[in-house]
ZAMARGU-4260 file (C-alpha; in steps of 0.2 Angstrom, whole numbers, plus 5000, padded with zeros to 4 digits):
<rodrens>
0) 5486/5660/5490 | 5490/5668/5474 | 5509/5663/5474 | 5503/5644/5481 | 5490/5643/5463
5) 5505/5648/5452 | 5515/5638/5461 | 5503/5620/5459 | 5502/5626/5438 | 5521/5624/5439
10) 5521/5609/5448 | 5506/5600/5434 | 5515/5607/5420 | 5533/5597/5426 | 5524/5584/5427
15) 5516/5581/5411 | 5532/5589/5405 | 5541/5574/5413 | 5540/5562/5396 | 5545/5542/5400
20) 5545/5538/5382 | 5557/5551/5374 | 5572/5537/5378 | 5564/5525/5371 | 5572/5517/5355
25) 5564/5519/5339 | 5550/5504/5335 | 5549/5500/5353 | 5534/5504/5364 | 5531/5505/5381
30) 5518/5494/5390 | 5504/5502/5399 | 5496/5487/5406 | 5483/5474/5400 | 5464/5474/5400
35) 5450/5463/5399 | 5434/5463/5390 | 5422/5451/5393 | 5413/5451/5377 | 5398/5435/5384
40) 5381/5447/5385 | 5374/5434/5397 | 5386/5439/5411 | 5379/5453/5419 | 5387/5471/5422
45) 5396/5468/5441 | 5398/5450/5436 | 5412/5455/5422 | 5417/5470/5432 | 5423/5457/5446
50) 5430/5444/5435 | 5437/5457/5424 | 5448/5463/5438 | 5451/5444/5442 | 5460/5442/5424
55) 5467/5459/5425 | 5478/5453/5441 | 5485/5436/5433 | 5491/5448/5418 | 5509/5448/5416
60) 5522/5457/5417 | 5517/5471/5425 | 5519/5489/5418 | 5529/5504/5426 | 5520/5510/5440
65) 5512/5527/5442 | 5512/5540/5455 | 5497/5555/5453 | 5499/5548/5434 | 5519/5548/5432
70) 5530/5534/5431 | 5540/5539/5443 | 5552/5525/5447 | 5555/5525/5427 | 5559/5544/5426
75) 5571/5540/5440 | 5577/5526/5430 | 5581/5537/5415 | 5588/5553/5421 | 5600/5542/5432
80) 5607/5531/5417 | 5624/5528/5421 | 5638/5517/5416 | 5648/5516/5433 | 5645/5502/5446
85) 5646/5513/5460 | 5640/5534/5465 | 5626/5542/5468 | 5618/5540/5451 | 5621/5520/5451
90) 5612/5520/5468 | 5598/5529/5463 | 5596/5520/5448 | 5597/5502/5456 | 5586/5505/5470
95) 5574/5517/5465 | 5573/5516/5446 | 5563/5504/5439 | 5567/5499/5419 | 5553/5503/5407
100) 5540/5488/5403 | 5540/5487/5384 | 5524/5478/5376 | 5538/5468/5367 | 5539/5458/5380
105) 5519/5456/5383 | 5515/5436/5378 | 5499/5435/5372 | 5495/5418/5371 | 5502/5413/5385
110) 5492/5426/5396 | 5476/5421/5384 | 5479/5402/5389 | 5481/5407/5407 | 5465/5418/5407
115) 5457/5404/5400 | 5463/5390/5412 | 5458/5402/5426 | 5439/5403/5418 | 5438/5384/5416
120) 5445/5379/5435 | 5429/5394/5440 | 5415/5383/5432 | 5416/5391/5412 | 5423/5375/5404
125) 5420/5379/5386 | 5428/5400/5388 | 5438/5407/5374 | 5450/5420/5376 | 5461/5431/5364
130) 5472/5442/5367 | 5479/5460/5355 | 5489/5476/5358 | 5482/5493/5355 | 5494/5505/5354
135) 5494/5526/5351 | 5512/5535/5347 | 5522/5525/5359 | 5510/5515/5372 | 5502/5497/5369
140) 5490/5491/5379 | 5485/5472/5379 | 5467/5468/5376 | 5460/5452/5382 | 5443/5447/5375
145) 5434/5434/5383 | 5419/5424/5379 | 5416/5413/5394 | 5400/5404/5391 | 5389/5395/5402
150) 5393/5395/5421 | 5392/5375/5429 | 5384/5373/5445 | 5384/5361/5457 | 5369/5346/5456
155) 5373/5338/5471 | 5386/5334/5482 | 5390/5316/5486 | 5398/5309/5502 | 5404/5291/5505
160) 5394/5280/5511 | 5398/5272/5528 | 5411/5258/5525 | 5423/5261/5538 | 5426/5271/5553
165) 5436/5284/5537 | 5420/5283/5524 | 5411/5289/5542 | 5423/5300/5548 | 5421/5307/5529
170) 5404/5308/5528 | 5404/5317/5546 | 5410/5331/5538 | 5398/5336/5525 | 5388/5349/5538
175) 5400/5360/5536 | 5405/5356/5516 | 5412/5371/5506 | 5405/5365/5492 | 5385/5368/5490
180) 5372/5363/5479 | 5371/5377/5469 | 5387/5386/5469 | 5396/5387/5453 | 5411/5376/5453
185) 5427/5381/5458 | 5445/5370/5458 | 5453/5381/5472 | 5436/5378/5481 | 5440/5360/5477
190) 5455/5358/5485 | 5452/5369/5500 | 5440/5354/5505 | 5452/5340/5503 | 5462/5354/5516
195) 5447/5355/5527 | 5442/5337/5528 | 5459/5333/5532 | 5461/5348/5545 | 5444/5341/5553
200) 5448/5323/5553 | 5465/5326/5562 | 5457/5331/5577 | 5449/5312/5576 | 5462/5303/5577
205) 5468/5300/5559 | 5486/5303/5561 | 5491/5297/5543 | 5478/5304/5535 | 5483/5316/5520
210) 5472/5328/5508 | 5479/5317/5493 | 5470/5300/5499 | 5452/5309/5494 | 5448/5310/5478
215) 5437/5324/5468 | 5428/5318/5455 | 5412/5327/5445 | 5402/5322/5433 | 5399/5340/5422
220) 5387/5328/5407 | 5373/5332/5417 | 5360/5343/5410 | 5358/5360/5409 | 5376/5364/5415
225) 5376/5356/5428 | 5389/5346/5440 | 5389/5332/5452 | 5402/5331/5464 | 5410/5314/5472
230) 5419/5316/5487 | 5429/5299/5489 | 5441/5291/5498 | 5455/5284/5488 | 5455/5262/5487
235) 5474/5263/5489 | 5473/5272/5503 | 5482/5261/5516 | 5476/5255/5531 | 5487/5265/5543
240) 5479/5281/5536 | 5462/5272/5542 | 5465/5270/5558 | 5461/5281/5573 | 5477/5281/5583
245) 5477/5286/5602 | 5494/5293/5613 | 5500/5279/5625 | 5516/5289/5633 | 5520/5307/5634
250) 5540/5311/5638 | 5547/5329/5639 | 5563/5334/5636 | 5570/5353/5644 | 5587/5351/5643
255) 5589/5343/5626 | 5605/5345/5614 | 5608/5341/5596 | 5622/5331/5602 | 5610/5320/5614
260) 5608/5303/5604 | 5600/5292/5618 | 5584/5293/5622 | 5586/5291/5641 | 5572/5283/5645
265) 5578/5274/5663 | 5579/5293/5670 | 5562/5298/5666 | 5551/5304/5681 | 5533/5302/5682
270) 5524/5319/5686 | 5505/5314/5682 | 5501/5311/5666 | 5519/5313/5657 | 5537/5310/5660
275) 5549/5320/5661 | 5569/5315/5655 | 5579/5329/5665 | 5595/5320/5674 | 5602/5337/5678
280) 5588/5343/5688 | 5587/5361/5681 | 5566/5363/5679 | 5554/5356/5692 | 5544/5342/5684
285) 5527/5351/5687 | 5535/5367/5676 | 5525/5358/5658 | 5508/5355/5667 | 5502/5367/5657
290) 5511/5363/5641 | 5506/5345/5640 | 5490/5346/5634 | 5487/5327/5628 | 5485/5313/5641
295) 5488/5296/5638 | 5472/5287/5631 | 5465/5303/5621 | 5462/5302/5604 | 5477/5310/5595
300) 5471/5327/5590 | 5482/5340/5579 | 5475/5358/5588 | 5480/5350/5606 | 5497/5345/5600
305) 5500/5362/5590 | 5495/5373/5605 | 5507/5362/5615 | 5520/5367/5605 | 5519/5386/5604
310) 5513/5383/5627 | 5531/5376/5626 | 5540/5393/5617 | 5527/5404/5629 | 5535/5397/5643
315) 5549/5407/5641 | 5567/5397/5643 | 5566/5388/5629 | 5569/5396/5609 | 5568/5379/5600
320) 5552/5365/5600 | 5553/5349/5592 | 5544/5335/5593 | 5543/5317/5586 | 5529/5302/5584
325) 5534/5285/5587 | 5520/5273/5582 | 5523/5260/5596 | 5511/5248/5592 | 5503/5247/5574
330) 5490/5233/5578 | 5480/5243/5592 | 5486/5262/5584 | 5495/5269/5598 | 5509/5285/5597
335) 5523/5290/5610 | 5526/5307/5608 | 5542/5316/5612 | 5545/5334/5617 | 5564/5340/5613
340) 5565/5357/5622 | 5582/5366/5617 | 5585/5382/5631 | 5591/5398/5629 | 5605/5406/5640
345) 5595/5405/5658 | 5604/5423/5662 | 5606/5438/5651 | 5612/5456/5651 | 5602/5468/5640
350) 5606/5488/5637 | 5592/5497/5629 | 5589/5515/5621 | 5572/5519/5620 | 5565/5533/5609
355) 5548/5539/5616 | 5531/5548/5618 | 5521/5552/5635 | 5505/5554/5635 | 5509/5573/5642
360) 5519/5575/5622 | 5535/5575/5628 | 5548/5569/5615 | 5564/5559/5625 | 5574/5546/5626
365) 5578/5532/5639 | 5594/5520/5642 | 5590/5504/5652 | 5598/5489/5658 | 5589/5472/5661
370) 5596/5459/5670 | 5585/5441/5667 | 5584/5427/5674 | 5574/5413/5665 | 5572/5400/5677
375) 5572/5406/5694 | 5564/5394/5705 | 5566/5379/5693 | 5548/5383/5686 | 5552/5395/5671
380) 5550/5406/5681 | 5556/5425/5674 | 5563/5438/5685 | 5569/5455/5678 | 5576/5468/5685
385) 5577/5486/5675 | 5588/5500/5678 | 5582/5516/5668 | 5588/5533/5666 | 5577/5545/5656
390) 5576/5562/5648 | 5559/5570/5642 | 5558/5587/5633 | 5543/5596/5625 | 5549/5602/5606
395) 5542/5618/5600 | 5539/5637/5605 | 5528/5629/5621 | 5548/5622/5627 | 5553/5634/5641
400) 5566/5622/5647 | 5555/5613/5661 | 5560/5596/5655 | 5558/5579/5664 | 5571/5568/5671
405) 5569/5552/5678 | 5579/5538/5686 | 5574/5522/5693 | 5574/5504/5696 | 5559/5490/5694
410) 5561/5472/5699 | 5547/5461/5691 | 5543/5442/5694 | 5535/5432/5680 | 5526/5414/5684
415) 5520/5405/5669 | 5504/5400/5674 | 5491/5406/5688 | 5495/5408/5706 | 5483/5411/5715
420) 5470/5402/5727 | 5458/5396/5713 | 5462/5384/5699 | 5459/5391/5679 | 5466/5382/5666
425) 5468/5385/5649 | 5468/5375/5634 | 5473/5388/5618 | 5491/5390/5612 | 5494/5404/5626
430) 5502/5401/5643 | 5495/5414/5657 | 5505/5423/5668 | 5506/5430/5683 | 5516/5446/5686
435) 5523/5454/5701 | 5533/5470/5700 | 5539/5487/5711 | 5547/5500/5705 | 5556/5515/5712
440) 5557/5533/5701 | 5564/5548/5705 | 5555/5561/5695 | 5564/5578/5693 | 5553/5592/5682
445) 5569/5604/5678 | 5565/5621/5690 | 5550/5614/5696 | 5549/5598/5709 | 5557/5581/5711
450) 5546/5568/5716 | 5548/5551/5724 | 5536/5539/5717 | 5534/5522/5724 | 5525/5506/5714
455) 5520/5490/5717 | 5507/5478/5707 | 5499/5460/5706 | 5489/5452/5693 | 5486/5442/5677
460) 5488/5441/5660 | 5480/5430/5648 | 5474/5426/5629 | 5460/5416/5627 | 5463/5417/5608
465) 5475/5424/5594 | 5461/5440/5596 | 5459/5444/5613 | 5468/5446/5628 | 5465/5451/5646
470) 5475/5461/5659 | 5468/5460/5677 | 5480/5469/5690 | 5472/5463/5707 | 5480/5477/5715
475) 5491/5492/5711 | 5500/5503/5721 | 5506/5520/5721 | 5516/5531/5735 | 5521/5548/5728
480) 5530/5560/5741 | 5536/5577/5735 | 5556/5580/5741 | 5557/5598/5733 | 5546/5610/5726
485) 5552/5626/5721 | 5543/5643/5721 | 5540/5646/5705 | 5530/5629/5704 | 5521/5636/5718
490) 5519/5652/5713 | 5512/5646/5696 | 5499/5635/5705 | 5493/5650/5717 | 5492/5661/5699
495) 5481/5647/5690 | 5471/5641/5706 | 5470/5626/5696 | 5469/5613/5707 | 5476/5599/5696
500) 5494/5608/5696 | 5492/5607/5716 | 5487/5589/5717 | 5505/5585/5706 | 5514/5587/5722
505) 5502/5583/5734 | 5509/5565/5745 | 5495/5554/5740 | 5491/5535/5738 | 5482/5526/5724
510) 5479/5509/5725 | 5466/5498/5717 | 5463/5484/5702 | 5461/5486/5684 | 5456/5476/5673
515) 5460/5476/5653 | 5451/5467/5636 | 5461/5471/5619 | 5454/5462/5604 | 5464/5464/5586
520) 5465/5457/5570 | 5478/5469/5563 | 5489/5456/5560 | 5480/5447/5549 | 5485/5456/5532
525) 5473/5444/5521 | 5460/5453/5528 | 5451/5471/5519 | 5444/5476/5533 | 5455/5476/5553
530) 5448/5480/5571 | 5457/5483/5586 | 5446/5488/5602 | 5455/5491/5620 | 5443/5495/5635
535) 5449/5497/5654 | 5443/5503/5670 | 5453/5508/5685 | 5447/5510/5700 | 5457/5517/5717
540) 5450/5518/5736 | 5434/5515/5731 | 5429/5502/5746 | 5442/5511/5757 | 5432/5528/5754
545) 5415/5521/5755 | 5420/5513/5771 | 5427/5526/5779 | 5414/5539/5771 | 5426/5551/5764
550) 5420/5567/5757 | 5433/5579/5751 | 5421/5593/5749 | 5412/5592/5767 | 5431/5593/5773
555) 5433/5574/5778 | 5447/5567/5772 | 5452/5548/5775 | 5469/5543/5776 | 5479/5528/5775
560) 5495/5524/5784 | 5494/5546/5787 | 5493/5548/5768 | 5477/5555/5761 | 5472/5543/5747
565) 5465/5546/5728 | 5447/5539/5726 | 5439/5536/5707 | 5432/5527/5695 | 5443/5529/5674
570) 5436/5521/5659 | 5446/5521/5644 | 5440/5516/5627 | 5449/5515/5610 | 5442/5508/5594
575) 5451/5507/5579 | 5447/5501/5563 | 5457/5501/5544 | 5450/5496/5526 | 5463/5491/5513
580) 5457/5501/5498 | 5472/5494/5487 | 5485/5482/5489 | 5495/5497/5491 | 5487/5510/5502
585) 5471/5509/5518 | 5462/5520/5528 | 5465/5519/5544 | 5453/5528/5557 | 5453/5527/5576
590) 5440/5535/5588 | 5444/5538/5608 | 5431/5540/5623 | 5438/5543/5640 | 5434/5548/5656
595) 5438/5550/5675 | 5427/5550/5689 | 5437/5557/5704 | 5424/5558/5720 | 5424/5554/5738
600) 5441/5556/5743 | 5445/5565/5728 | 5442/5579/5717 | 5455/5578/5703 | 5462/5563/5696
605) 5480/5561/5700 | 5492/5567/5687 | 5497/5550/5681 | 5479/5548/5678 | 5472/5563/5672
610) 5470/5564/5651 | 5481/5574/5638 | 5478/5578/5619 | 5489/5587/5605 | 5505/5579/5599
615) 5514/5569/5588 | 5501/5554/5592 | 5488/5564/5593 | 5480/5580/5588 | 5495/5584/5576
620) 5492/5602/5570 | 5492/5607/5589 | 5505/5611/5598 | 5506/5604/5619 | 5496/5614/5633
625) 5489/5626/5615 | 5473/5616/5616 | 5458/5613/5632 | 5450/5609/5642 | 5434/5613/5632
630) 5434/5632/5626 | 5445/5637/5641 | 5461/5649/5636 | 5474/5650/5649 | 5479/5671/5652
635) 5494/5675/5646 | 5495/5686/5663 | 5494/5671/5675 | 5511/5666/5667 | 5520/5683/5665
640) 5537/5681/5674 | 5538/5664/5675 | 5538/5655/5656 | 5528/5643/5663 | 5514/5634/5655
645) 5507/5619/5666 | 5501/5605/5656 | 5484/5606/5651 | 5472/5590/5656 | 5457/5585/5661
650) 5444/5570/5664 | 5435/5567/5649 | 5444/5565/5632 | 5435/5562/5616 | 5447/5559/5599
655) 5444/5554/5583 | 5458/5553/5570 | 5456/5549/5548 | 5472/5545/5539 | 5476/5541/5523
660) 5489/5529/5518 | 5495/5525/5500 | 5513/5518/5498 | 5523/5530/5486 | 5537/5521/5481
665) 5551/5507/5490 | 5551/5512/5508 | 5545/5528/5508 | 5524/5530/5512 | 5514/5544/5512
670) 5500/5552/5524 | 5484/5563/5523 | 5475/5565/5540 | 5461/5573/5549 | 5461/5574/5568
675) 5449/5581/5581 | 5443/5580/5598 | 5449/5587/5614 | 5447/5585/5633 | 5436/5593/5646
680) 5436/5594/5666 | 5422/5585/5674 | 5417/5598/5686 | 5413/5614/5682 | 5429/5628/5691
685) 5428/5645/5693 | 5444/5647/5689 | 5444/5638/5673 | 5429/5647/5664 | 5422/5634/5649
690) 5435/5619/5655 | 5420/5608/5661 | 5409/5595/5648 | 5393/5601/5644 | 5377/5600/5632
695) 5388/5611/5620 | 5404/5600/5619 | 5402/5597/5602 | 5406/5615/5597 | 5423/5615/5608
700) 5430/5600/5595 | 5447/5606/5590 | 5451/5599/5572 | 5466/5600/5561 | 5473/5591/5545
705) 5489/5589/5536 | 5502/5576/5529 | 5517/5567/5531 | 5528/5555/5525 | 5534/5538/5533
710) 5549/5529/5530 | 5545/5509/5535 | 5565/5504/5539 | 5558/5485/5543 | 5565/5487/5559
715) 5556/5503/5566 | 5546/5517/5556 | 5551/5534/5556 | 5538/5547/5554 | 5536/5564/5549
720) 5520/5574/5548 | 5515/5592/5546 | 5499/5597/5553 | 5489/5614/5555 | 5472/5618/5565
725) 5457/5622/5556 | 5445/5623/5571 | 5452/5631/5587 | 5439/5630/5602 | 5447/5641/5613
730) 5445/5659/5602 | 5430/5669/5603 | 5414/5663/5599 | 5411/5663/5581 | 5430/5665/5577
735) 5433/5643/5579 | 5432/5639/5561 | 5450/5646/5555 | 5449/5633/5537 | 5448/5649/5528
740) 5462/5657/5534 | 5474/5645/5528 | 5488/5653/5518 | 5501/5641/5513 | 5511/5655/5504
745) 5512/5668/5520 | 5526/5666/5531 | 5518/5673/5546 | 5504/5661/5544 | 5516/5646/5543
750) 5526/5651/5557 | 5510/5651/5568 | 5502/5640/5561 | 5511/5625/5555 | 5517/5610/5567
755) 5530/5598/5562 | 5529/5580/5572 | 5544/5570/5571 | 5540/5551/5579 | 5545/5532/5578
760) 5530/5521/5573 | 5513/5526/5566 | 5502/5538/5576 | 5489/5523/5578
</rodrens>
């Protein structure tokens, strides 16, 4: 550790030694940003706090930015100053030096004037602002002082009365008002409610109604700084924009060209409520039933039509959307609308490369080719078939050459909407679907066995908004058949008595439904704080087995079709949840609960089922098969002779994962993390002393920590992290916590210790 604090000295003293203003030119000074002071002592402590950092983020320009307190994108500028328009030095300089921000360049006023038109559209009509520079050797700062004044608030807030169906329509609105008595006033407030009104009134009927036929006005001569607020609609508002218009005729177009000038309307075919304009025959008119959410004689209403839109993109053979209004009859207010659906090529070819992670921490790639068809019946419907080869290795001193190879081929069938014996509709901007796909894979572990695995599933997927989404496979199917084993598998498994390893090649059926709920928010980068939950429960044989009254452990084993058949019940729980801190860096935590009931029929969980822990996506200072179940440490005798180390599982897994992550500099971010959890057996085994979950799971936690760096391409992120364990459940008791033996500057320590993940796309 002695070398390492030497080291870190060096390391602080080049940094302070790294000056940013040595080049600048004599008189000039660089700019280290702006801050405000509001001077008003009638504005309490967090009150000036907040709108201080308000101001502070209208100030412009922006100074250099700093890294652990160094400029470094201007350091980079300076020590890559070049003449030439091409080289290493230009490049550096271009895309990762950043000119310095002198205070030269600061405008006071005009920042002072903005300041202060910011203070009087938030309710301090009469604020002053003035702005000045401090400066010490060769940094200026800019210093705003603001006397704000008395804060207006709102009186009362007046509606129209009811002249019309508008003033009513208007006034129907005020329940749900931004603008309360009270509140302070507030222009962007303001016209946020002219946004709203409109939005609501939209979904009445108002077709031609626009934000900019209300009119604001207040009335801030009121006493003791006070406002009174006039919602009002405009007199010139003309009378189009009054009326509340209703849809007469509804035509759909799914073959549509640019070149198409003729409406066609002779050809149209009626199908219910709409018509369809489709001479060529290519989709069945009953394909849009589910797009077409406005009838004729509904009041017009924006969130149906939108939503018909984006139903229209959902259903999967068409890549543009337009539509057009025709008001047909002015006197009674009545729309035609038209649907202009432009496809995309009904068949394609696609070749893939995939890079991946299992969920056993294998690191491979896989080549595919799809072949689509987008409109297979004439309904939209999509039917894909994959060919796929793939090659799955384990990275690391755990790689013994055991790898996985797989090849195979899955035929799927997409309907876009329900099929089934019940009728559900939906009526949000998301088409369901119902999915049918088999599969065939040939799994070959290198040395070990080749399997033949056999799949087939049924079921639904829906949204029932932006948020949350549901999966609910009615059945799933799964054939695995053994063609070769080899003796060293079976020798490993006789060693370990483990009976997981045994049940890998066992021939075995699992079938049974599943069901899904995913909510997120994650996309919504307005937001400080972002959720994303995913629950499932699986379940296999379970009626079959308590029908038949399998028992496994009183030696009666069901079957079906001769194949003995997996019976349990898996619940899978992630939670994750991520606070911006900055514009610029978040904390981003997740927390997994799983577990695996096998019973009846069964006493393990089939391998594809069974959980895993340690990896890139993962526990990343832990290597595969180092880590569980529980405290349980696999002898290094049961493997002697063969270099085999069977994948460690088990039924339960608990995880819970910290990172922090603050954007360094253009595409490159950086990482802090802290990772723990691990997984457990069910069942107590014999033969795998402390693998079973118990009252002292908590002491069995395996922990780690380290950092990375990620490089955000756009198109994929690339992700390296460096992790080491500083709890290890599986040494002797009182020997887990290994946080003091950490020795960055021993080689031996590094070589055991340290873990390097290389992946694509953020651990979570």
């Amino acid at each position: 550790m002695g070398k390492l604090k030497y080291l870190f000295i060096l390391i602080i003293i080049f940094i302070s030694a790294c000056s940013t203003t040595k080049y600048l030119a004599p008189g000039e000074k660089l700019y280290d940003g702006g801050k405000v002071k509001i001077a008003d002592k009638n504005t309490t402590k967090s009150e000036a706090k907040a709108l201080s950092g308000e101001l502070e983020g209208l100030l412009r320009p922006l100074p250099n930015g700093k890294i652990l307190g160094l400029r470094f994108k201007l350091w980079v500028y300076d020590k890559t100053r070049t003449n030439k328009k091409r080289g290493l030095r230009h490049f550096l300089n271009t895309h990762f030096g950043e000119p310095p921000v002198l205070v030269s360049s600061v405008d006071l006023d005009k920042n002072s004037s903005i300041l202060q038109n910011r203070l009087q559209n938030e309710s301090y009509f009469i604020a002053q602002v003035s702005g000045d520079t401090a400066s010490k050797h060769k940094i200026a700062k800019a210093i705003y002082t603001v006397q704000t004044g008395p804060a207006y608030h709102y009186r009362k807030i007046v509606f129209p009365s009811d002249n019309d169906d508008l003033d009513t329509a208007v006034k129907g609105t005020a329940n749900k008002s931004f603008l309360k008595v009270g509140d302070k006033y507030n222009l962007d407030i303001i016209k946020g409610e002219r946004i709203r009104i409109d939005a609501r009134l939209k979904e009445e009927g108002f077709f031609y109604f626009a934000p900019e036929d209300l009119i604001m006005k207040y009335d801030s001569t009121v006493a003791g700084h006070q406002v009174d607020m006039f919602v009002k609609v405009k007199d010139a508002t003309p009378d189009q924009a009054r009326w509340i218009y209703k849809v007469r005729n509804i035509y759909v177009y799914p073959d549509y060209s640019i070149k198409d000038t003729s409406l066609k309307l002779d050809s149209a075919v009626k199908y219910r409520w709409y018509n369809v304009i489709d001479p060529n025959h290519i989709f069945r008119p009953f394909t849009f039933k589910n797009s077409v959410l406005l009838h004729p004689g509904d009041i017009y209403n924006r969130t149906e039509h939108t939503n018909s839109l984006s139903r229209f993109i959902e259903l999967g053979p068409f890549k543009y959307v337009k539509n057009r209004f025709e008001d047909v009859t002015p006197d009674s207010a009545r729309l035609d609308i038209y649907y202009f659906l432009t496809q995309q090529k009904k068949k394609s070819i696609q070749a893939e490369i995939q890079v991946q992670q299992t969920s056993a921490n294998y690191d491979g790639t896989e080549i595919s080719l799809n072949l689509r068809n987008r409109n297979t019946f004439k309904g939209a419907e999509l039917f894909n078939i994959k060919l796929f080869g793939e090659r799955d290795l384990q990275f690391g001193k755990y790689n013994n050459g055991f790898n996985i190879y797989q090849t195979g081929i899955e035929p799927s069938l997409s309907w876009p909407r329900f099929v089934g014996p019940f009728n559900f509709s939906t009526n949000n901007a998301f088409i369901p679907h119902t999915v049918l796909s088999t599969g065939y894979t040939l799994i070959n572990r290198n040395q070990l066995y080749t399997l033949n695995s056999f799949n087939a599933s049924f079921g639904y997927q829906w949204k029932s908004s932006i948020h949350k989404q549901y999966e609910l496979d009615v059945l799933t199917v799964n054939y695995v058949d053994a063609a070769n084993v080899t003796q060293l598998y079976l020798d490993s498994v006789k060693k370990t008595r483990n009976p997981a390893l045994a049940h890998v090649v066992d021939k075995q059926f699992t079938f049974g439904p599943s069901f899904s709920y995913t909510y997120t928010n994650t996309t919504e980068e307005f937001r400080t704080n972002t959720f994303f939950y995913n629950g499932k429960v699986s379940l296999s044989g379970n009626l079959l087995g308590i029908i038949t009254g399998a028992d496994t452990l009183k030696g009666k084993v069901s079957k079906l079709f001769g194949t003995p058949f997996n019976q349990y019940v898996k619940l899978e729980n992630e939670i994750r949840f991520y606070h911006k801190l900055s514009p610029n860096s978040k904390l981003a935590t997740r927390l997994m609960v799983d577990v695996g009931i096998p019973y009846g029929n069964s006493t393990v969980l089939p391998y594809t089922q069974q959980f895993f822990i340690g990896g890139a996506n993962s526990l990343r200072g832990f290597q595969a098969h180092s880590i569980g179940p529980g405290a349980y440490n696999l002898p290094v005798a049961l493997t002697q002779g063969t270099n085999f180390l069977p994948d460690e599982s088990g039924d339960i897994k608990i995880e819970g994962n910290v990172e922090y992550r603050p954007k360094l500099f253009s595409i490159v971010e950086g990482a802090l993390f802290l990772d723990a959890g691990n997984i457990w057996l069910l069942h107590s085994n014999p033969n795998l002393p402390g693998a079973a979950f118990g009252r002292n799971f908590i002491n069995q936690i395996a922990a780690d920590a380290g950092f990375g760096l990620r490089f955000n391409l756009t198109v994929l992120v690339l992700r390296t992290d460096l992790g080491f364990p500083i709890i290890e459940p599986n040494l002797p008791a009182g020997q887990h916590v290994v946080i003091n033996q950490i020795d960055f500057g021993s080689s031996k320590w590094r070589g055991q210790n340290l873990v390097f993940n290389l992946a694509i796309g953020y651990p979570f």
